[in-house]
Each structure stands twice: as structure tokens, then as C-alpha cells.
NUDRENLUM-346197 format. One record per residue (C-alpha): residue in three letters; x, y, z. Coordinates in steps of 0.2 Angstrom, whole numbers, plus 5000, padded with zeros to 4 digits. Layout:
N
ALAXYZ/...
//
This chain:
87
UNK507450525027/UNK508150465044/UNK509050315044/UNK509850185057/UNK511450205063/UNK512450035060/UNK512749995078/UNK511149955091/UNK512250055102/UNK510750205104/UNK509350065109/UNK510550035123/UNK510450225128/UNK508450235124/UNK508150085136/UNK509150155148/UNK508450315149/UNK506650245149/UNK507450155164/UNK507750305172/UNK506150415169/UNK505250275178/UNK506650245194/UNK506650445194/UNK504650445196/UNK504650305206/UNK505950395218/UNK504850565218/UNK503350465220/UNK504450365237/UNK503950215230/UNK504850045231/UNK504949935215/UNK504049805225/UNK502549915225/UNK502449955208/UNK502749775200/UNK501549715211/UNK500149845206/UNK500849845188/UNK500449635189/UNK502149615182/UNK503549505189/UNK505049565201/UNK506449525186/UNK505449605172/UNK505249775180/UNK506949765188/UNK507749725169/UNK506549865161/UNK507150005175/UNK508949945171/UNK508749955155/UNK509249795152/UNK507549725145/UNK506549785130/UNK504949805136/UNK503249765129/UNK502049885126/UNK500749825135/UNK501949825150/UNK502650005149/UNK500650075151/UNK500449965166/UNK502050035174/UNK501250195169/UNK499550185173/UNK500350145192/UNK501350295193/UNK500050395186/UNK500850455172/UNK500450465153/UNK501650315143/UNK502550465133/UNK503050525151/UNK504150385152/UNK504650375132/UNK505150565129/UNK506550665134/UNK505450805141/UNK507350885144/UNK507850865128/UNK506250985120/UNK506451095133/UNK508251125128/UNK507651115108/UNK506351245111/
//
């Protein structure tokens, strides 16, 4: 059975790369981050901590992020990369 590793050093890495699947669709989609925390009914600071990766984000707020760029909330969870690369 998997278990934790003794450091939160890879919640970092996941939050980050979360970050990055949303500025990355963001970017293709030439959107600003204005446009989509506004339509995401989120404040300026959250979204900009979430695409950082500083912030753990809620839920809730990831399908709203999602929901405005159209894309399914595992889109911005998985590593779609890393199954291509597995498989």
C-alpha cells in the first residue's frame, strides 16, 4: 500500500503543476487572468496564488476555473504527459 513520503515537498510540485495546466490553457486559450477570475467569480489574489502554486485550492474553486476554460477538472489535476509516457 502507498504511503506518504515524510516531507510535503511533492504537495509543493502537485500545486505547482496544477498551476501550470491552468496558465498553459489560459495562454492557448489568449486569455488574461483577469478574464478568468472574473468569470470564475473568484478574487484576483486567489487565482493568482492557485496558478502559482502557492495556494491549495478548494474544490469548488478548481471546477469554477474549469468550467471557464472549458475543460473537464481532471484536465487540470492529471498529468496527461505523464500516462502518455506510462502507456
Amino acid at each position: 500500500m502507498p504511503t506518504l513520503p515524510d516531507d510535503d515537498e511533492w504537495l509543493a510540485r502537485e500545486r505547482r503543476a496544477i498551476g501550470d495546466r491552468i496558465r498553459v490553457e489560459r495562454i492557448r486559450q489568449n486569455r488574461t487572468q483577469e478574464s478568468v477570475y472574473l468569470a470564475a467569480r473568484i478574487s484576483r489574489s486567489a487565482y493568482q496564488e492557485i496558478e502559482a502554486g502557492i495556494a491549495d485550492a478548494r474544490i469548488t474553486t478548481l471546477l469554477k476555473i474549469a468550467q471557464v476554460l472549458g475543460v473537464h477538472v481532471s484536465d487540470l489535476l492529471r498529468d496527461r504527459s505523464r500516462k502518455t509516457a506510462e502507456a
